[in-house]
ROROMI-954951 format. One record per atom (N, C-alpha, C): residue number from 1; residue in three letters; atom name; x, y, z. Coordinates in steps of 0.02 Angstrom, whole numbers, plus 50000, padded with zeros to 5 digits. Example, Ala and Ser with C-alpha at 12.3 -4.5 7.8 and 13.67 -1.06 7.14 Angstrom:
+-----+---------+-------+-------+-------+-------+
| num | residuo | atomo |  east | north |    up |
+-----+---------+-------+-------+-------+-------+
|   1 |     ala |     N | 50660 | 49716 | 50390 |
|   1 |     ala |    CA | 50615 | 49775 | 50390 |
|   1 |     ala |     C | 50660 | 49835 | 50390 |
|   2 |     ser |     N | 50642 | 49888 | 50354 |
|   2 |     ser |    CA | 50684 | 49947 | 50357 |
|   2 |     ser |     C | 50645 | 50002 | 50394 |
+-----+---------+-------+-------+-------+-------+
//
This chain:
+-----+---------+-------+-------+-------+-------+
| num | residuo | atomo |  east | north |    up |
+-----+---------+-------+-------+-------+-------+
|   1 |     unk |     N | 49852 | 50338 | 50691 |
|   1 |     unk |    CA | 49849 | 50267 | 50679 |
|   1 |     unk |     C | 49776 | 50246 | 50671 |
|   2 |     unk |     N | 49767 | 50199 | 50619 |
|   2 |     unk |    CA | 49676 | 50187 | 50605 |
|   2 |     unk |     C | 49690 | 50102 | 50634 |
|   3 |     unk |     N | 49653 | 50083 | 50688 |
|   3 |     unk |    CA | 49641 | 50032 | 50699 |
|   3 |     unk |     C | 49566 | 49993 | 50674 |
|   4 |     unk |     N | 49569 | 49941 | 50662 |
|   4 |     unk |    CA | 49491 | 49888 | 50632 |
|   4 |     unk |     C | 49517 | 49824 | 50638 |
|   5 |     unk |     N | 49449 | 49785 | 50651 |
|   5 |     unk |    CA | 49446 | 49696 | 50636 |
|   5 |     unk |     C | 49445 | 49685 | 50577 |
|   6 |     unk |     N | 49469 | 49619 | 50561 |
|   6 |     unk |    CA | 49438 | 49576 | 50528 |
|   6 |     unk |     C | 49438 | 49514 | 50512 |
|   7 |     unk |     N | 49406 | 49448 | 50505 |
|   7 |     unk |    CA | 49399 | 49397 | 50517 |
|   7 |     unk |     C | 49419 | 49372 | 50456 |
|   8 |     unk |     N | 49446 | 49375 | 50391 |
|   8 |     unk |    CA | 49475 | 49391 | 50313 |
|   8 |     unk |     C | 49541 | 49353 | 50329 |
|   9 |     unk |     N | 49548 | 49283 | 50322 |
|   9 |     unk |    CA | 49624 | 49250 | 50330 |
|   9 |     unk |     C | 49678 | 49285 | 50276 |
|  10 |     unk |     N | 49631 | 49282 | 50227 |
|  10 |     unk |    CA | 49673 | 49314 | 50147 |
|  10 |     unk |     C | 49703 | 49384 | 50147 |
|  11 |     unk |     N | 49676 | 49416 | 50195 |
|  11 |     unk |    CA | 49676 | 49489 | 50215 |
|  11 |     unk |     C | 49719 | 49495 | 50249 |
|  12 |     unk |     N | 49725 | 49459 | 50305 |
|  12 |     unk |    CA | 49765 | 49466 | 50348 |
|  12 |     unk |     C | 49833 | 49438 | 50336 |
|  13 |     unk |     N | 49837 | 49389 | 50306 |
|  13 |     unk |    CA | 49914 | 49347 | 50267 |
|  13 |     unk |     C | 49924 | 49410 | 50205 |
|  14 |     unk |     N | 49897 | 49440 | 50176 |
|  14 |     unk |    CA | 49931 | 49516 | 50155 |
|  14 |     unk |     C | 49936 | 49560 | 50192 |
|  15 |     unk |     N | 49919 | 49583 | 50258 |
|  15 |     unk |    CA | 49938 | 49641 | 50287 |
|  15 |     unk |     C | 50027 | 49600 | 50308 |
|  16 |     unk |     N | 50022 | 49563 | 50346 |
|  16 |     unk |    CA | 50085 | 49522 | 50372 |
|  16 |     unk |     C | 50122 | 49508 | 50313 |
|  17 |     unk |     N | 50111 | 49514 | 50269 |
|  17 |     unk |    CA | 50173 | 49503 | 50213 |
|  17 |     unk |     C | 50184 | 49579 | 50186 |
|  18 |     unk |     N | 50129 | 49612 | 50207 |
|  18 |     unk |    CA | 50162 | 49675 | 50184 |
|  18 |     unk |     C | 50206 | 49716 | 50245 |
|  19 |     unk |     N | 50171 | 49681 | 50312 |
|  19 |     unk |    CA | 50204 | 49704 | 50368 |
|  19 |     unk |     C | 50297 | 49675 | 50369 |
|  20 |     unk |     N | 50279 | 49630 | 50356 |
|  20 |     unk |    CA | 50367 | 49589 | 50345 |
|  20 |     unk |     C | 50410 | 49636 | 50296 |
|  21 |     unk |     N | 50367 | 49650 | 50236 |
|  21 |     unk |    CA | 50412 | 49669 | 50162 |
|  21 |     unk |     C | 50426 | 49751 | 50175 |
|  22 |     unk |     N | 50380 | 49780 | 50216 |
|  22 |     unk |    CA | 50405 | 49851 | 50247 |
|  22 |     unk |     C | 50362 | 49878 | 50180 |
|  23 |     unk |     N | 50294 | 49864 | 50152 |
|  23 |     unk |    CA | 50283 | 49895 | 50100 |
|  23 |     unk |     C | 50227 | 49930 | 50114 |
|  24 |     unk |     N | 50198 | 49984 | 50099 |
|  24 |     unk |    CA | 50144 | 50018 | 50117 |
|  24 |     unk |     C | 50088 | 49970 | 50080 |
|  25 |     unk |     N | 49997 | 49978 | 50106 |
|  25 |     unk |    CA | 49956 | 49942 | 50116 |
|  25 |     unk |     C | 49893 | 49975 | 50089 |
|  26 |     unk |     N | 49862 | 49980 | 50063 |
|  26 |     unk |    CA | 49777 | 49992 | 50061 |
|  26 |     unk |     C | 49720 | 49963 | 50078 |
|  27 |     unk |     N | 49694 | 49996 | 50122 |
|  27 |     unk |    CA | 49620 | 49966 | 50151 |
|  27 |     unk |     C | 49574 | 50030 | 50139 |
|  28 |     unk |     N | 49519 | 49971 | 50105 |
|  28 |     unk |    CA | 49455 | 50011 | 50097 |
|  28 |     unk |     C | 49400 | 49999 | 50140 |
|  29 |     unk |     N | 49383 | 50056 | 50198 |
|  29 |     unk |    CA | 49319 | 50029 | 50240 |
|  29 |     unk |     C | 49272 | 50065 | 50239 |
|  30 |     unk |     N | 49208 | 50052 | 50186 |
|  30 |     unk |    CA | 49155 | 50100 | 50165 |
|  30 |     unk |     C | 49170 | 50147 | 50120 |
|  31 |     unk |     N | 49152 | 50195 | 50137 |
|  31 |     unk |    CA | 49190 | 50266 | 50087 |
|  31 |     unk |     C | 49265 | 50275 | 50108 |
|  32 |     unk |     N | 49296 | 50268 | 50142 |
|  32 |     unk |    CA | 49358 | 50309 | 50165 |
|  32 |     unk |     C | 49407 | 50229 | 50133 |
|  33 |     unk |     N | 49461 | 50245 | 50115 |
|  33 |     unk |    CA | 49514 | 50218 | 50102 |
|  33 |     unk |     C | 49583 | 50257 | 50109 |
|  34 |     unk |     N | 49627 | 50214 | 50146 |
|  34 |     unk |    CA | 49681 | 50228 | 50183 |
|  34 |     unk |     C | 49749 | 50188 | 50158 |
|  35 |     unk |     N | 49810 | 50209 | 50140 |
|  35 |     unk |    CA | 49872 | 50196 | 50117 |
|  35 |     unk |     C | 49920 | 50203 | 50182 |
|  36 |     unk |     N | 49958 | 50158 | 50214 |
|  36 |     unk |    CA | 50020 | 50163 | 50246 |
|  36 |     unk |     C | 50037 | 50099 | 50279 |
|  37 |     unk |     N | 50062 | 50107 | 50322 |
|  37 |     unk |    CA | 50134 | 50041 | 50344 |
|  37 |     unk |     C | 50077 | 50001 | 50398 |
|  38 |     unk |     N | 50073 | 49927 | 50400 |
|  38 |     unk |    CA | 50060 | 49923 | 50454 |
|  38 |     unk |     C | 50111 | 49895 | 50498 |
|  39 |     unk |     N | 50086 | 49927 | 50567 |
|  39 |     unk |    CA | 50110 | 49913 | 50618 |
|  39 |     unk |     C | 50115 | 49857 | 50662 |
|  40 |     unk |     N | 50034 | 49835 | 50687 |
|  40 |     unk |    CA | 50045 | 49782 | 50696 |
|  40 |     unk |     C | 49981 | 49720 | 50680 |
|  41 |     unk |     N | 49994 | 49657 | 50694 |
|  41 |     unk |    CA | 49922 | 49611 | 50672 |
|  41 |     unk |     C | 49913 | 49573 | 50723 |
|  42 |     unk |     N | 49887 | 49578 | 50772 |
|  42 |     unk |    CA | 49866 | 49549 | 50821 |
|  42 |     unk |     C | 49802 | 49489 | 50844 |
|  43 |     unk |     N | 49808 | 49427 | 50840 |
|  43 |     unk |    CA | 49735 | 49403 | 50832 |
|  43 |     unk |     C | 49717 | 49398 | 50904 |
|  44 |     unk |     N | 49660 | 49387 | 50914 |
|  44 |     unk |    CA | 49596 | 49383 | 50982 |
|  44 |     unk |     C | 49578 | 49303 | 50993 |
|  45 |     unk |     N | 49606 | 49298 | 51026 |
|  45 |     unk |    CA | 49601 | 49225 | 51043 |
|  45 |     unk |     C | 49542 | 49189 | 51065 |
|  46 |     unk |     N | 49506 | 49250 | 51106 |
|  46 |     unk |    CA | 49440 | 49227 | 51110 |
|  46 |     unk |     C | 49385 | 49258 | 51093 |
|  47 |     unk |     N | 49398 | 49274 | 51019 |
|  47 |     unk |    CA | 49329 | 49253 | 50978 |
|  47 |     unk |     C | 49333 | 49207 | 50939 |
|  48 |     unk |     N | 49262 | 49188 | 50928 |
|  48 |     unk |    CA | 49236 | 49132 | 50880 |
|  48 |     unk |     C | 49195 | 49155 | 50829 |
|  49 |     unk |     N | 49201 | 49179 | 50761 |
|  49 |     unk |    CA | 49260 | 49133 | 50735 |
|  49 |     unk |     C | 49317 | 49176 | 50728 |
|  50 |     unk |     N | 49382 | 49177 | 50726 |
|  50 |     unk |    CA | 49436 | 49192 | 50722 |
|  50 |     unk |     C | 49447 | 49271 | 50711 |
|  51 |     unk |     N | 49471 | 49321 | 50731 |
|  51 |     unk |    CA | 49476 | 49387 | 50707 |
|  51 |     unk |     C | 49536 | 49410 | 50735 |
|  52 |     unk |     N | 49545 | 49467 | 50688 |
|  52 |     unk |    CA | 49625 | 49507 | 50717 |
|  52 |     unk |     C | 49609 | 49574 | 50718 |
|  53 |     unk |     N | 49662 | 49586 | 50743 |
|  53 |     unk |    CA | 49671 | 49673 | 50756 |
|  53 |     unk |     C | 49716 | 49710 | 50712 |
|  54 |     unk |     N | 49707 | 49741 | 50675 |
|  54 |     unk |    CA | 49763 | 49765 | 50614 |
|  54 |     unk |     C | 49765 | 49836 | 50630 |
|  55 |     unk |     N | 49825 | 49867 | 50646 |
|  55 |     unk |    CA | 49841 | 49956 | 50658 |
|  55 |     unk |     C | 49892 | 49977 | 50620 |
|  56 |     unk |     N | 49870 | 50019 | 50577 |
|  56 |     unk |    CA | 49891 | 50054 | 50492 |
|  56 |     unk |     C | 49924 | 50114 | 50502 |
|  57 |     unk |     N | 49962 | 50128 | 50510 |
|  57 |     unk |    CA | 50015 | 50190 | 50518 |
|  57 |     unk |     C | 50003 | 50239 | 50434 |
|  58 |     unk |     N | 49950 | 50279 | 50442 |
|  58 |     unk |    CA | 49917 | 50316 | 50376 |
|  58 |     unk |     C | 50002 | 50352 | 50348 |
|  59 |     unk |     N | 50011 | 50359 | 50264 |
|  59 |     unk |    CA | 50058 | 50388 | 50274 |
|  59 |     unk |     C | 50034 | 50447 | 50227 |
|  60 |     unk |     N | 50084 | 50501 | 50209 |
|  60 |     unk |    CA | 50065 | 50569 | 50175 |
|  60 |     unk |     C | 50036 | 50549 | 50122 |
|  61 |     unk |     N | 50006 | 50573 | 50085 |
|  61 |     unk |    CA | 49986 | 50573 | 49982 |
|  61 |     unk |     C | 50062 | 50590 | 49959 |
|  62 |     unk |     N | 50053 | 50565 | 49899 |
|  62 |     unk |    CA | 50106 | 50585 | 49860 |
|  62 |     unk |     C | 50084 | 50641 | 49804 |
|  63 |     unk |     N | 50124 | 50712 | 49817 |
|  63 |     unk |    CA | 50137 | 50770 | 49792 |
|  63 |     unk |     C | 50138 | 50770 | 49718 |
|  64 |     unk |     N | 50111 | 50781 | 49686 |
|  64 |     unk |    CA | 50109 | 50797 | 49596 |
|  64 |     unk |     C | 50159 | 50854 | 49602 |
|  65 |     unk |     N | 50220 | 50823 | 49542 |
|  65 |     unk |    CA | 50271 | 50866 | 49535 |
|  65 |     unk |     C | 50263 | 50944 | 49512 |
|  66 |     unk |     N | 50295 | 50990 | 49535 |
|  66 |     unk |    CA | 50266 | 51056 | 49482 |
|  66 |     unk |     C | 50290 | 51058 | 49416 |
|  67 |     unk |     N | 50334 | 51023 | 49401 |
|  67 |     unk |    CA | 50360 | 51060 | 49340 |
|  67 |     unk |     C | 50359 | 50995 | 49307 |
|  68 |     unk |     N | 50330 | 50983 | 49250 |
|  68 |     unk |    CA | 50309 | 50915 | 49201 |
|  68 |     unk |     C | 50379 | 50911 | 49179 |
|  69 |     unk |     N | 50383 | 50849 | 49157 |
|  69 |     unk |    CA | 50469 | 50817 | 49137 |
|  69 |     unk |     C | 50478 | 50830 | 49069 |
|  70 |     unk |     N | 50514 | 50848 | 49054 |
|  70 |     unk |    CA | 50547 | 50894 | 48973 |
|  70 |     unk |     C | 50573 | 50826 | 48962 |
|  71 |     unk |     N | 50564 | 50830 | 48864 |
|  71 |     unk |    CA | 50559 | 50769 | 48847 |
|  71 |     unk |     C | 50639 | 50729 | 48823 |
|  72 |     unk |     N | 50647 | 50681 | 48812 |
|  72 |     unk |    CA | 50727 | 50657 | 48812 |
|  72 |     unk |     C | 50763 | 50673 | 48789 |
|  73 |     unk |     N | 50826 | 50692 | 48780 |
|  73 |     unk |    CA | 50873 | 50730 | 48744 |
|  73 |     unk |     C | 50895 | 50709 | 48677 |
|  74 |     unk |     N | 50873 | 50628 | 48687 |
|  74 |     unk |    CA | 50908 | 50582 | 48650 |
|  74 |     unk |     C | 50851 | 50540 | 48620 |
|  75 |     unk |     N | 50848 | 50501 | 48569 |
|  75 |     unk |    CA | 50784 | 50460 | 48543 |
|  75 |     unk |     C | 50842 | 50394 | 48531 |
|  76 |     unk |     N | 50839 | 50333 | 48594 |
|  76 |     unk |    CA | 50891 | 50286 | 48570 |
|  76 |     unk |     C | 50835 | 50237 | 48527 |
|  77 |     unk |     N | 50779 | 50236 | 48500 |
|  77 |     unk |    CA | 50755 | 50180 | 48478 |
|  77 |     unk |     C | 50739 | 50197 | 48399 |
|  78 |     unk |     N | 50761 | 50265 | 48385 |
|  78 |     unk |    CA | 50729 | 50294 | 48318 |
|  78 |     unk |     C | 50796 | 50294 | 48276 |
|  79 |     unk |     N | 50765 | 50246 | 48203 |
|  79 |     unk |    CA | 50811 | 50250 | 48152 |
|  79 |     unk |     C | 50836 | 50315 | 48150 |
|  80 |     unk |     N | 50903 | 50338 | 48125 |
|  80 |     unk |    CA | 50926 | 50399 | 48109 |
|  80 |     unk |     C | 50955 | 50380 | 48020 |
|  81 |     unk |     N | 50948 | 50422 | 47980 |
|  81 |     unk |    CA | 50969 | 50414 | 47923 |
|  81 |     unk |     C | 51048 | 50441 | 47889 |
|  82 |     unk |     N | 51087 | 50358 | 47867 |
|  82 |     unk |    CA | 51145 | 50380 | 47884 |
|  82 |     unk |     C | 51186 | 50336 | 47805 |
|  83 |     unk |     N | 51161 | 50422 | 47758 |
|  83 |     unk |    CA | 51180 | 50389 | 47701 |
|  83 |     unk |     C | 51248 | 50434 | 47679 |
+-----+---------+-------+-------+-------+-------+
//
């Protein structure tokens, strides 16, 4: 789990809508950028000015298929000639 602040209202009303919609997330902090669910959004009540706690449940990469997709069997958009 990657935990970080941030004081970003706009930021944070997308993690919580992505937290609600169950949709995976991207955050970029410096060089490293991270893809997965968050968990939870927590704000800190006492700082000034306003900040939260956001913890990102990293999830796998997605796998490049081995075998490239063979092409359609069928062409439904191509005139065929039908004299």
């Amino acid at each position: 789990m990657i935990t970080f602040e941030t004081s970003d209202e706009k930021e944070v009303q997308r993690f919580r809508i992505a937290q609600l919609n169950g949709r995976p997330t991207t955050v970029k902090s410096g060089e490293r950028t991270v893809t997965g669910h968050v968990r939870s959004v927590l704000e800190r009540k006492s700082s000034v000015p306003q900040c939260w706690t956001v913890t990102i449940v990293p999830s796998a990469p997605k796998s490049m298929p081995a075998i490239p997709r063979s092409t359609p069997r069928f062409s439904s958009f191509v005139e065929e000639d039908f004299y």
